[in-house]
ROLO-991730 format. One record per atom (N, C-alpha, C, O, CB): atom name; x, y, z. Coordinates in steps of 0.02 Angstrom, whole numbers, plus 50000, padded with zeros to 5 digits. Each point is the difference from the previous one (the first is absolute). Glycine has a CB too. Layout:
+------+-------+-------+-------+
| name |    xx |    yy |    zz |
+------+-------+-------+-------+
|   CA |     X |     Y |     Z |
...
+------+-------+-------+-------+
//
This chain:
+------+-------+-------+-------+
| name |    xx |    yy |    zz |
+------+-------+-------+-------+
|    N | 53436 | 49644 | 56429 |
|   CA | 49982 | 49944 | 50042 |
|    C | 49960 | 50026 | 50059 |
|    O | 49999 | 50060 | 50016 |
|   CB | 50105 | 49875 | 49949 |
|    N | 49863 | 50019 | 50065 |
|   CA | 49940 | 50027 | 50035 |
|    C | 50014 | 49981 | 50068 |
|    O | 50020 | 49944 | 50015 |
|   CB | 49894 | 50047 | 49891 |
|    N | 50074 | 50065 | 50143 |
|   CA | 50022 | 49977 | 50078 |
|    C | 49983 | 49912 | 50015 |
|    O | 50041 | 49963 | 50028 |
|   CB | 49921 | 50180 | 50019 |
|    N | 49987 | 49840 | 49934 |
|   CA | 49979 | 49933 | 50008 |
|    C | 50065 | 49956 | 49995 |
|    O | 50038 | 49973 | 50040 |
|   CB | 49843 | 50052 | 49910 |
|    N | 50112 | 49984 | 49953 |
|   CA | 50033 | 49954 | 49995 |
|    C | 50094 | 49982 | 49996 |
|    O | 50034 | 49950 | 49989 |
|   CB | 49838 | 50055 | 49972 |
|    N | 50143 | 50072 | 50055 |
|   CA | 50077 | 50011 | 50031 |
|    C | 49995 | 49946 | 50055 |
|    O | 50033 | 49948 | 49990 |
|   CB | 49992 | 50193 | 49992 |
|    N | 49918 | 49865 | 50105 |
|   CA | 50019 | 49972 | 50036 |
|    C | 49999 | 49918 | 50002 |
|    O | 50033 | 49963 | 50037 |
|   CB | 49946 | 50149 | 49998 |
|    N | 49966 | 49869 | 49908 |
|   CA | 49994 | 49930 | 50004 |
|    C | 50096 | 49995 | 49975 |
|    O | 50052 | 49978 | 50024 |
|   CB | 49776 | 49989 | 49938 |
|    N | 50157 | 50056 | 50000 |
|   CA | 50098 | 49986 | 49954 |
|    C | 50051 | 50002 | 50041 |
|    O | 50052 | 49968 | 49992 |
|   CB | 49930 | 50094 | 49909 |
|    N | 50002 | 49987 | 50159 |
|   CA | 50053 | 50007 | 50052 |
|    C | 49997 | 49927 | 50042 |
|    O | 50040 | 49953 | 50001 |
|   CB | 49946 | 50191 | 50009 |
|    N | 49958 | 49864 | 50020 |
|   CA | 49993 | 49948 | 50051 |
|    C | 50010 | 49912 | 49949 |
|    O | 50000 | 49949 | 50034 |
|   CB | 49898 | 50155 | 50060 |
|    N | 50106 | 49891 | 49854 |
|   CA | 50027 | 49935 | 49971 |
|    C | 50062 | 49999 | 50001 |
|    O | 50031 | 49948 | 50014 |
|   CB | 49890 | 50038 | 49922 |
|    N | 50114 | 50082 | 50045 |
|   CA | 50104 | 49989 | 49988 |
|    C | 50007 | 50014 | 50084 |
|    O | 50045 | 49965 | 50024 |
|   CB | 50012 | 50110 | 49821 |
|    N | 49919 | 49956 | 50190 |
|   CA | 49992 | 50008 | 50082 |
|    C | 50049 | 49917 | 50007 |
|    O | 50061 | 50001 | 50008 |
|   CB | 49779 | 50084 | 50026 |
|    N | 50116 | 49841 | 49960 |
|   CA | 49999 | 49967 | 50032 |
|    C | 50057 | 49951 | 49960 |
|    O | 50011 | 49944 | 50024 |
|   CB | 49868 | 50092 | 50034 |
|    N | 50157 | 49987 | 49880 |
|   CA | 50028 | 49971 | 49991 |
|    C | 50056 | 49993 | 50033 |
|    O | 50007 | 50025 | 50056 |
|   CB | 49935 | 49985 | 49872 |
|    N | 50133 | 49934 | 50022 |
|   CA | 50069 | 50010 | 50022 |
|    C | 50026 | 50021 | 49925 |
|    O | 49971 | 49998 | 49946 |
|   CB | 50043 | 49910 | 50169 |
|    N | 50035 | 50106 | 49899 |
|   CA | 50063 | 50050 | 49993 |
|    C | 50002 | 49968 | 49928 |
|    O | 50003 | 50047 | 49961 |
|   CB | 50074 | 49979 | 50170 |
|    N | 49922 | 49920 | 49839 |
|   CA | 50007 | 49984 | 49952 |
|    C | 49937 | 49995 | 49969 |
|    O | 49998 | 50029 | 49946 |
|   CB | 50099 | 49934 | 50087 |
|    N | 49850 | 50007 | 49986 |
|   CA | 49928 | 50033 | 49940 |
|    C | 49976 | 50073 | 50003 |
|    O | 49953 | 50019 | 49965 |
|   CB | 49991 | 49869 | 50049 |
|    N | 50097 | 50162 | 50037 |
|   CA | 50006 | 50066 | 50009 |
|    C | 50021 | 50027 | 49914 |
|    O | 49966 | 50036 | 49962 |
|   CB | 50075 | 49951 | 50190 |
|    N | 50035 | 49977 | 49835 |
|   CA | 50019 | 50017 | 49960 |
|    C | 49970 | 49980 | 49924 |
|    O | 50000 | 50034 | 49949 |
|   CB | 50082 | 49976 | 50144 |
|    N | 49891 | 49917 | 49920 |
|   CA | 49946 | 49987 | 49939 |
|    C | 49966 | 50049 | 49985 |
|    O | 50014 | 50036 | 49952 |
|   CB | 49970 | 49866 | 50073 |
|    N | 49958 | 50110 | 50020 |
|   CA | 49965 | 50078 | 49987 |
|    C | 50009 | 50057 | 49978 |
|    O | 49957 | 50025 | 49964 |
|   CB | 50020 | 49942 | 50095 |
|    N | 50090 | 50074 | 49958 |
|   CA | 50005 | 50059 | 49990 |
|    C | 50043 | 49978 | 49950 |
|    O | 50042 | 50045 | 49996 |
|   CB | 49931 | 50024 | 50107 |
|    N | 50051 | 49866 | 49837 |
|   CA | 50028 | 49995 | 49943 |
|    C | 49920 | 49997 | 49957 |
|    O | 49993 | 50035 | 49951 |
|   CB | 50147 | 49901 | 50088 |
|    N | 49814 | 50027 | 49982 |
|   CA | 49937 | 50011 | 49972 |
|    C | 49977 | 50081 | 49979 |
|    O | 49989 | 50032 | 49949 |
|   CB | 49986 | 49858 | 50123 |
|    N | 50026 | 50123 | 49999 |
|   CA | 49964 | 50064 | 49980 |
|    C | 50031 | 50038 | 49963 |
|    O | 49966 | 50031 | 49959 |
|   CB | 49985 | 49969 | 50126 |
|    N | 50149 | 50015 | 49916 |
|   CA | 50028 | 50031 | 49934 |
|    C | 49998 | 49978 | 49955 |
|    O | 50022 | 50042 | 49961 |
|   CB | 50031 | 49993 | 50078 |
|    N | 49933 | 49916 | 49930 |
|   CA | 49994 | 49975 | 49927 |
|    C | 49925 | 50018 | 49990 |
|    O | 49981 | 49987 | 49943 |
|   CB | 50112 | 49908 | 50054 |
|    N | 49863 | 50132 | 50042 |
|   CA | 49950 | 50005 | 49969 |
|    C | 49977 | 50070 | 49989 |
|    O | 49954 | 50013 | 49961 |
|   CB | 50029 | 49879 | 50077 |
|    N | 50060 | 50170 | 50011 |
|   CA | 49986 | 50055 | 49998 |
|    C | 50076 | 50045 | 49977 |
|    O | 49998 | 50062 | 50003 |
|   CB | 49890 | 49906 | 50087 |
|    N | 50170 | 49999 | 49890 |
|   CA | 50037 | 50051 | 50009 |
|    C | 50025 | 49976 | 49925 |
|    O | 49998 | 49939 | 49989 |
|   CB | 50028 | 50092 | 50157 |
|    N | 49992 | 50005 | 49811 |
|   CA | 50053 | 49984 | 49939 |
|    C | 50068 | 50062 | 50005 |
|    O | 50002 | 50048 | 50039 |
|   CB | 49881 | 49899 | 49869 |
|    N | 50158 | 50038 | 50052 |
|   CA | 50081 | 50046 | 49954 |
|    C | 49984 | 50041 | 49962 |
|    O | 49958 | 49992 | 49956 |
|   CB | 50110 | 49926 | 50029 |
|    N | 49961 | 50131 | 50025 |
|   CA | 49994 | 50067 | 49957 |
|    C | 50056 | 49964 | 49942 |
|    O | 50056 | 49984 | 50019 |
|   CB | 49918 | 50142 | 50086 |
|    N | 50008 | 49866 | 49837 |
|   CA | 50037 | 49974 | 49931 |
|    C | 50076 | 50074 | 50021 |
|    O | 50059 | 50006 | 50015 |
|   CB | 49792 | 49936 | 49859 |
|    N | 50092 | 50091 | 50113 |
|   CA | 50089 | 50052 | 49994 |
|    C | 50056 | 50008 | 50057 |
|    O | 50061 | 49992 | 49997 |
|   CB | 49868 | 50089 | 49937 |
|    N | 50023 | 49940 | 50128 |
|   CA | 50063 | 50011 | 50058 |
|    C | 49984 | 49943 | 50028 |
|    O | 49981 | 50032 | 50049 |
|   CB | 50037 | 50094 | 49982 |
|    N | 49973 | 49827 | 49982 |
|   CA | 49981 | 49950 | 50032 |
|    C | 49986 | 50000 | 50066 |
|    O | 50018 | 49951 | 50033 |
|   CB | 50031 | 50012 | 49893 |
|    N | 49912 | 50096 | 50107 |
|   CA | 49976 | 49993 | 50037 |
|    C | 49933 | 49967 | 50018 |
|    O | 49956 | 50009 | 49958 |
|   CB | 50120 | 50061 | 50031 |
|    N | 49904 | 49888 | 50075 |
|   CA | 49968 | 49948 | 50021 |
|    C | 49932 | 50077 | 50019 |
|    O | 50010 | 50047 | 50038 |
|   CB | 50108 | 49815 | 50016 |
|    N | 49819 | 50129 | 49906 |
|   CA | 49937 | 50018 | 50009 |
|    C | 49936 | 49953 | 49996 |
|    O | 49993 | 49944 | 49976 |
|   CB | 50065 | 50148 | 49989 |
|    N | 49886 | 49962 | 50074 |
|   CA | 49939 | 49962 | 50020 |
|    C | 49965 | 49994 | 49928 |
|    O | 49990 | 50047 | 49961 |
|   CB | 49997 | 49999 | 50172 |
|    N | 50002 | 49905 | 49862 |
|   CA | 49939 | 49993 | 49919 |
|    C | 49951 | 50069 | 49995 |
|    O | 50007 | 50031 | 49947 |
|   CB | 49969 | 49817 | 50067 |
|    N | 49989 | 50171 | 50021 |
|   CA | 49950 | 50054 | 50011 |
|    C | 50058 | 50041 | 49993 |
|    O | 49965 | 50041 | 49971 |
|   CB | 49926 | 49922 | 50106 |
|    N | 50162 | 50062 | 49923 |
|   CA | 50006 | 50049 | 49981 |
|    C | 50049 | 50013 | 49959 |
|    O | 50039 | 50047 | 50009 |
|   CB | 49909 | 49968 | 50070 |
|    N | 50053 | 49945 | 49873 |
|   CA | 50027 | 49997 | 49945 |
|    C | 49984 | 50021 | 49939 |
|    O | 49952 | 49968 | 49979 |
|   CB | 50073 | 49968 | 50077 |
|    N | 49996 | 50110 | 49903 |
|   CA | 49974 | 50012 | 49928 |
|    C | 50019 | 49958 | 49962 |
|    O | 50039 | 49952 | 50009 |
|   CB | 49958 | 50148 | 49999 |
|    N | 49963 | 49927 | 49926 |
|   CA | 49984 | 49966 | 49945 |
|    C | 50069 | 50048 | 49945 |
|    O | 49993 | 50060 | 49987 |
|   CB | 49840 | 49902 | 50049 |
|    N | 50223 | 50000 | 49943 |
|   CA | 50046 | 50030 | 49957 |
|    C | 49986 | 50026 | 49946 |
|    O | 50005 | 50061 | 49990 |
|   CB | 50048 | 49881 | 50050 |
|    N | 49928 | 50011 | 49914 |
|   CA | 49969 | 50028 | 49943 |
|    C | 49980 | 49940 | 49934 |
|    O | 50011 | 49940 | 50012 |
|   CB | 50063 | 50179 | 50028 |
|    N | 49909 | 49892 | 49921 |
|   CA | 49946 | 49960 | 49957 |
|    C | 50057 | 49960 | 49956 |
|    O | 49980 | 49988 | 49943 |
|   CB | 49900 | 50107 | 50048 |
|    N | 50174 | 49886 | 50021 |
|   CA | 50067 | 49967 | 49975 |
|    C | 50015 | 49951 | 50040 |
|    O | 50007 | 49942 | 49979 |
|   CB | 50038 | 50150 | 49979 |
|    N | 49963 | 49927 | 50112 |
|   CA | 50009 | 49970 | 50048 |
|    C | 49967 | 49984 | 50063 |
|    O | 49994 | 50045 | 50042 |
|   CB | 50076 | 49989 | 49902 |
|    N | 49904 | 49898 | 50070 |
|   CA | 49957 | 49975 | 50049 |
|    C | 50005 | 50006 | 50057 |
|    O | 49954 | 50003 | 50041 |
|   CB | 50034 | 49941 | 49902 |
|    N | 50067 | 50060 | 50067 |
|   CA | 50001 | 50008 | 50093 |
|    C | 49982 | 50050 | 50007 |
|    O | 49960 | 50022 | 49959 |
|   CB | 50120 | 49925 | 50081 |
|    N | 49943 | 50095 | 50016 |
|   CA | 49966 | 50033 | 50060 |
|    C | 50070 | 50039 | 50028 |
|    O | 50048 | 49961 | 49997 |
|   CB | 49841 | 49937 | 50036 |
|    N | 50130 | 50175 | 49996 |
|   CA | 50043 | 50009 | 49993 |
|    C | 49997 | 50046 | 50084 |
|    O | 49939 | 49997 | 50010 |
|   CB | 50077 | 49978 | 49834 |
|    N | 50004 | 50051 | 50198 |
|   CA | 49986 | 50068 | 50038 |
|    C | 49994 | 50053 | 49995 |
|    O | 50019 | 50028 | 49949 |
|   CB | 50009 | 49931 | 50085 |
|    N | 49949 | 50070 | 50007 |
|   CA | 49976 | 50069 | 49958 |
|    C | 50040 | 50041 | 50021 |
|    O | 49983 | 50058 | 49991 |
|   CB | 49904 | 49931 | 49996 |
|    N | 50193 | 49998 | 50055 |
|   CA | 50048 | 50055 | 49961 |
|    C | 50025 | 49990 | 49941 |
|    O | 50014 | 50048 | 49964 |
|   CB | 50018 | 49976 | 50127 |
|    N | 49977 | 49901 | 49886 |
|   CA | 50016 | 49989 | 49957 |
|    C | 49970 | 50048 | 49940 |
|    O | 50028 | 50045 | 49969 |
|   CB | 49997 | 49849 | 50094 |
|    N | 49896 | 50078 | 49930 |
|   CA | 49953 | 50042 | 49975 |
|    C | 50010 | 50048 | 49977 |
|    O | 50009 | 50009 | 49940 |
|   CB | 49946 | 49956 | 50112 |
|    N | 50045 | 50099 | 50013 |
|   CA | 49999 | 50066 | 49990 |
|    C | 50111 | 50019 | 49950 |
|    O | 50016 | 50049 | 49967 |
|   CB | 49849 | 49974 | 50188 |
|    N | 50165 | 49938 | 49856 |
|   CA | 50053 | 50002 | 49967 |
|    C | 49992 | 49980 | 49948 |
|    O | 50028 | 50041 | 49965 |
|   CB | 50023 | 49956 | 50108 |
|    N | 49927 | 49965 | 49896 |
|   CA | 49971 | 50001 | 49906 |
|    C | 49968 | 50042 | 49971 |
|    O | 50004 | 50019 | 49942 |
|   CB | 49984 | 49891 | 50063 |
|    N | 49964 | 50111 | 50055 |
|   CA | 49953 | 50047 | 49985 |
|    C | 50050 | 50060 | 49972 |
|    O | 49985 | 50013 | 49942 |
|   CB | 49918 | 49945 | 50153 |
|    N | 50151 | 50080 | 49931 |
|   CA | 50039 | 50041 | 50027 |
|    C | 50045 | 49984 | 49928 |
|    O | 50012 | 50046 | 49960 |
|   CB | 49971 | 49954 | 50196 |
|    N | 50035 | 49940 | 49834 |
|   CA | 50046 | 50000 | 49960 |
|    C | 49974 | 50007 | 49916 |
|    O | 50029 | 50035 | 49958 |
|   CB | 50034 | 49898 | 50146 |
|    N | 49875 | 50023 | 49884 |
|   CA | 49965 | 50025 | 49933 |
|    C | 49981 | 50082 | 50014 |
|    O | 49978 | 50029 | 49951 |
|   CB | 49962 | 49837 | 50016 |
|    N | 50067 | 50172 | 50094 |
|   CA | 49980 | 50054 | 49955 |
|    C | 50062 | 50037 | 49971 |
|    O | 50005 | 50021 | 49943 |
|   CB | 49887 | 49991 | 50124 |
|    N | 50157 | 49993 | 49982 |
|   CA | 50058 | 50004 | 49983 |
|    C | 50038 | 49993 | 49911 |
|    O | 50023 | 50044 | 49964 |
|   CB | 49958 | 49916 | 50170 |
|    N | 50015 | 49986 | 49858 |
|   CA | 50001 | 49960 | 49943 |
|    C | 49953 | 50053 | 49955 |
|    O | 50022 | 50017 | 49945 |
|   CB | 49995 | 49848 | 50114 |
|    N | 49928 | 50157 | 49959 |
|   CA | 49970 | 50025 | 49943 |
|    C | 50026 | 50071 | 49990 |
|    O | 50019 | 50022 | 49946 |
|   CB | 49879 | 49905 | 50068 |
|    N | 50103 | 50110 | 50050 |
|   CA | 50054 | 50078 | 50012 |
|    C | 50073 | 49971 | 49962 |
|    O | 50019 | 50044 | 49962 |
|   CB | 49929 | 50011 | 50188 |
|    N | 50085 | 49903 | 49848 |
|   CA | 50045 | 50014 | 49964 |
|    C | 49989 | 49995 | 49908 |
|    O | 50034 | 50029 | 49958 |
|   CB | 50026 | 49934 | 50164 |
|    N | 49881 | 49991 | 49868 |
|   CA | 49964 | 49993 | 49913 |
|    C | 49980 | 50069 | 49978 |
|    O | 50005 | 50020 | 49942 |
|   CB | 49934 | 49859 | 50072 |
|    N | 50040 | 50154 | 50036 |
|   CA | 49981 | 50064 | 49978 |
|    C | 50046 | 50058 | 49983 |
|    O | 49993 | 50034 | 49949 |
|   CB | 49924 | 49929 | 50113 |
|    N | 50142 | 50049 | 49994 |
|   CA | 50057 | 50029 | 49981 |
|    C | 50038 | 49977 | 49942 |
|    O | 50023 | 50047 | 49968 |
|   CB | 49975 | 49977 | 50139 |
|    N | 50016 | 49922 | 49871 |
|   CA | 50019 | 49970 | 49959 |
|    C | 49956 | 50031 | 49907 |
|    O | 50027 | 50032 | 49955 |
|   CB | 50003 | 49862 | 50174 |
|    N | 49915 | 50086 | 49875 |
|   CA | 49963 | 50020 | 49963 |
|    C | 50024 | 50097 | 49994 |
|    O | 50020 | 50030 | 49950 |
|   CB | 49881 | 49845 | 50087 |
|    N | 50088 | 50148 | 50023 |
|   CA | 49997 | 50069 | 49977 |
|    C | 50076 | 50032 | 49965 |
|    O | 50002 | 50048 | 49961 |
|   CB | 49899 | 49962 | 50142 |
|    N | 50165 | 49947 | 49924 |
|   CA | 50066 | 50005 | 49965 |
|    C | 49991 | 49986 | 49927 |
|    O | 50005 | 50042 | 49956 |
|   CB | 50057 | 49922 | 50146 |
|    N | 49920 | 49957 | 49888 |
|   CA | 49970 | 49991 | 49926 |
|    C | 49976 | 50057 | 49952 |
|    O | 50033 | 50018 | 49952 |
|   CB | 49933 | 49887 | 50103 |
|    N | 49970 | 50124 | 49964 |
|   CA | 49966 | 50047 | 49971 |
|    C | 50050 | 50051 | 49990 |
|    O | 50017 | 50019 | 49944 |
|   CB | 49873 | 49951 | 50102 |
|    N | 50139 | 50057 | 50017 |
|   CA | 50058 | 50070 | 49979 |
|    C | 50031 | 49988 | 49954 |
|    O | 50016 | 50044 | 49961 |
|   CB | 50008 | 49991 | 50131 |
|    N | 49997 | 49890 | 49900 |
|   CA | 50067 | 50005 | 49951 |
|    C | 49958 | 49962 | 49939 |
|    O | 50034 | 49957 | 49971 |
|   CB | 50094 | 50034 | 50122 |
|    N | 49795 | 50019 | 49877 |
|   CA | 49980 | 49982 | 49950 |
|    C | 50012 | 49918 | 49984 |
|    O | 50011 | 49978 | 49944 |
|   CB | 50004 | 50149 | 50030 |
|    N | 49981 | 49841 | 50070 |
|   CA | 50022 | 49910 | 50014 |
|    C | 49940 | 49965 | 50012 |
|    O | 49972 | 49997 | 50055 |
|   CB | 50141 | 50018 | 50006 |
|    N | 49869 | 49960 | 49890 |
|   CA | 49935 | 49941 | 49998 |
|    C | 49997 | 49953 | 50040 |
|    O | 50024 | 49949 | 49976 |
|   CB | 49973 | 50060 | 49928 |
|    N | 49981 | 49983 | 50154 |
|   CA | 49988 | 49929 | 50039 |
|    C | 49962 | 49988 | 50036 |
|    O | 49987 | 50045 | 50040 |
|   CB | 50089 | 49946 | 49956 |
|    N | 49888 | 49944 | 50011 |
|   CA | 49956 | 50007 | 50041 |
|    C | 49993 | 49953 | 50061 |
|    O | 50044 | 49957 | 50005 |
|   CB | 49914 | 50092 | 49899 |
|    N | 49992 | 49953 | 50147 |
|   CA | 49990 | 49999 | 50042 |
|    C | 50057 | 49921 | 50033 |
|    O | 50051 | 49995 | 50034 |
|   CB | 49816 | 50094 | 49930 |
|    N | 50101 | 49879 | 50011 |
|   CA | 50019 | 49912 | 49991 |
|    C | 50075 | 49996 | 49995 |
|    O | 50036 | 49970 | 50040 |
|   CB | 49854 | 49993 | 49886 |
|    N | 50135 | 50079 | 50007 |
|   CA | 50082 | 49999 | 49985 |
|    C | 50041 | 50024 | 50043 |
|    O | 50060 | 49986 | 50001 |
|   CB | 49920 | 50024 | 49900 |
|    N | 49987 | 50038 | 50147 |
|   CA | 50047 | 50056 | 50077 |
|    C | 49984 | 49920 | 50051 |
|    O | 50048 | 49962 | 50004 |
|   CB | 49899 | 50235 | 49994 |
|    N | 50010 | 49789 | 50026 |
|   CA | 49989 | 49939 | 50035 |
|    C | 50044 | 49938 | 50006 |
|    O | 50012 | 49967 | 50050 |
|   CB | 49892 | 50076 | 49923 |
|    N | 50119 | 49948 | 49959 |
|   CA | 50043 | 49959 | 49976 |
|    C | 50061 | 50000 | 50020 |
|    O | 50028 | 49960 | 50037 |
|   CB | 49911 | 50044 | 49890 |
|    N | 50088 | 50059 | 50037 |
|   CA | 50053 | 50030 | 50039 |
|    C | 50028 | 50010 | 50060 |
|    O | 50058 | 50007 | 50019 |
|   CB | 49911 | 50019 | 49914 |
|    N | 49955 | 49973 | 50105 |
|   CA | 50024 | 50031 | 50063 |
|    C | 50003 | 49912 | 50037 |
|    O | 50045 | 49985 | 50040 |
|   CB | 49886 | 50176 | 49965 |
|    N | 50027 | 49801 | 49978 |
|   CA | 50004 | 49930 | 50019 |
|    C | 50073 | 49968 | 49993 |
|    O | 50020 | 49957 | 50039 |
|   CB | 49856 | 50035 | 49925 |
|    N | 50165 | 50035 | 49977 |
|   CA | 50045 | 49970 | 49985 |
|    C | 50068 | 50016 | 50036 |
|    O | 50049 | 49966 | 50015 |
|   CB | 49881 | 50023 | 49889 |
|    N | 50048 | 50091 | 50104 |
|   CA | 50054 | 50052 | 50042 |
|    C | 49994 | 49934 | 50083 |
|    O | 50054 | 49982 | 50024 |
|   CB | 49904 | 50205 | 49909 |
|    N | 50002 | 49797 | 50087 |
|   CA | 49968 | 49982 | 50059 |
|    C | 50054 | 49920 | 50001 |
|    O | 50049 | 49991 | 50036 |
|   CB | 49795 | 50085 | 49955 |
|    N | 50127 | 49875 | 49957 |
|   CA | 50056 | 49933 | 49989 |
|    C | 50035 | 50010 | 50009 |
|    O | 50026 | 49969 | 50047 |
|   CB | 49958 | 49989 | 49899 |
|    N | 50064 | 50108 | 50009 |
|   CA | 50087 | 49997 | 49989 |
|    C | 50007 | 50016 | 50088 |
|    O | 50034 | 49960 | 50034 |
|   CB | 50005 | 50105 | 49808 |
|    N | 49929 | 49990 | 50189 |
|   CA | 50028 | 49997 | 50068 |
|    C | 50011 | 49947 | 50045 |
|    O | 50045 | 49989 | 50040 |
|   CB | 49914 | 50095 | 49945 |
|    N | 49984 | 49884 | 49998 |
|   CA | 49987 | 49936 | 50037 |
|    C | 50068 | 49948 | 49990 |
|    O | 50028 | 49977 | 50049 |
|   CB | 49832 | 50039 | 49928 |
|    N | 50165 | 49968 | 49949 |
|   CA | 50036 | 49967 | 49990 |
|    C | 50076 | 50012 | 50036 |
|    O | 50040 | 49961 | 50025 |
|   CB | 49875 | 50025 | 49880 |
|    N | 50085 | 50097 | 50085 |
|   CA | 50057 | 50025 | 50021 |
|    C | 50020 | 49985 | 50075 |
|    O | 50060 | 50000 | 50015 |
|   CB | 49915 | 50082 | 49898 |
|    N | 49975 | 49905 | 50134 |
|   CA | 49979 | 50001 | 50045 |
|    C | 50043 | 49937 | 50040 |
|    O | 50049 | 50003 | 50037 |
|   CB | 49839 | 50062 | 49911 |
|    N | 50067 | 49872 | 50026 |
|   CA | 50021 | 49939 | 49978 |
|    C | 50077 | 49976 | 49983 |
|    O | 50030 | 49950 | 50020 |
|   CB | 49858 | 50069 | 49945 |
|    N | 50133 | 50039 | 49988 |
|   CA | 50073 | 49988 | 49991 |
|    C | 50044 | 49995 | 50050 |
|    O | 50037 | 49953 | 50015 |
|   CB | 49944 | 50095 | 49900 |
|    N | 50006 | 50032 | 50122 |
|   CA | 50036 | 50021 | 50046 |
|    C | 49992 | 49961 | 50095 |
|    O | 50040 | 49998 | 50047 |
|   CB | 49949 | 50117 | 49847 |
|    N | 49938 | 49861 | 50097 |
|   CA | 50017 | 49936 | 50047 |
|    C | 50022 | 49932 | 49999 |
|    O | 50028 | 49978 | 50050 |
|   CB | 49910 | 50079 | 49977 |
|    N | 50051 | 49903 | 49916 |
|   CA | 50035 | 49960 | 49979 |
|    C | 50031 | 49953 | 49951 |
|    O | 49993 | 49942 | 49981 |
|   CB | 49968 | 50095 | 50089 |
|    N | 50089 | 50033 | 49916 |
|   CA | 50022 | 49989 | 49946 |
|    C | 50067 | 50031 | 50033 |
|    O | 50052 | 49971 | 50016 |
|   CB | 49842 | 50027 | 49886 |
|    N | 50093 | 50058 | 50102 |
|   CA | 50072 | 50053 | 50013 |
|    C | 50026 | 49988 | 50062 |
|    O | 50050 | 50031 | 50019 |
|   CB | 49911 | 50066 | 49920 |
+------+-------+-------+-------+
//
């Protein structure tokens, strides 16, 4: 935003009251700020990423850099996995360890679930 037109913007909410004060600055967050889908933290549109080609929204970029972090992860453990396979002469591939490990991932989840409310 441009010194200009910050002050025209100032000097208009300048002269308001307290209640089209608050009209405004509900305007202006609905037009610049959205929810992080995952942590739900409240960010500026501009600086929001792009999640990925599945999903449309827009996410933060700690969020971000924590997916980032976690697919590689995810792939360091496909690889160890794979190299146990091979030692012990065990056919599998890439997709079928993924699976596994997706599924290892549910049951925790569920377990999870149990033990808050259930147990």
């Amino acid at each position: 935003m441009k010194t200009k037109d910050f002050m025209e913007s100032y000097m208009k909410i300048k002269e308001l009251d307290d209640e089209e004060i608050i009209g405004e600055l509900r305007r202006w967050y609905t037009m610049n700020a959205t929810e992080c889908p995952l942590c739900n933290k409240m960010i500026l549109k501009k600086e929001a990423v792009k999640y990925n080609k599945e999903f449309t929204g827009e996410i933060c970029k700690s969020c971000s850099e924590r997916e980032e972090n976690d697919v590689s992860e995810t792939e360091l453990r496909v690889k160890r996995i794979q190299k146990i396979c091979e030692g012990a002469e065990v056919e599998v591939t890439e997709g079928e360890i993924l699976r596994m490990i997706n599924m290892h991932i549910q049951l925790k989840m569920k377990i999870q679930f149990m033990k808050i409310f259930i147990l």
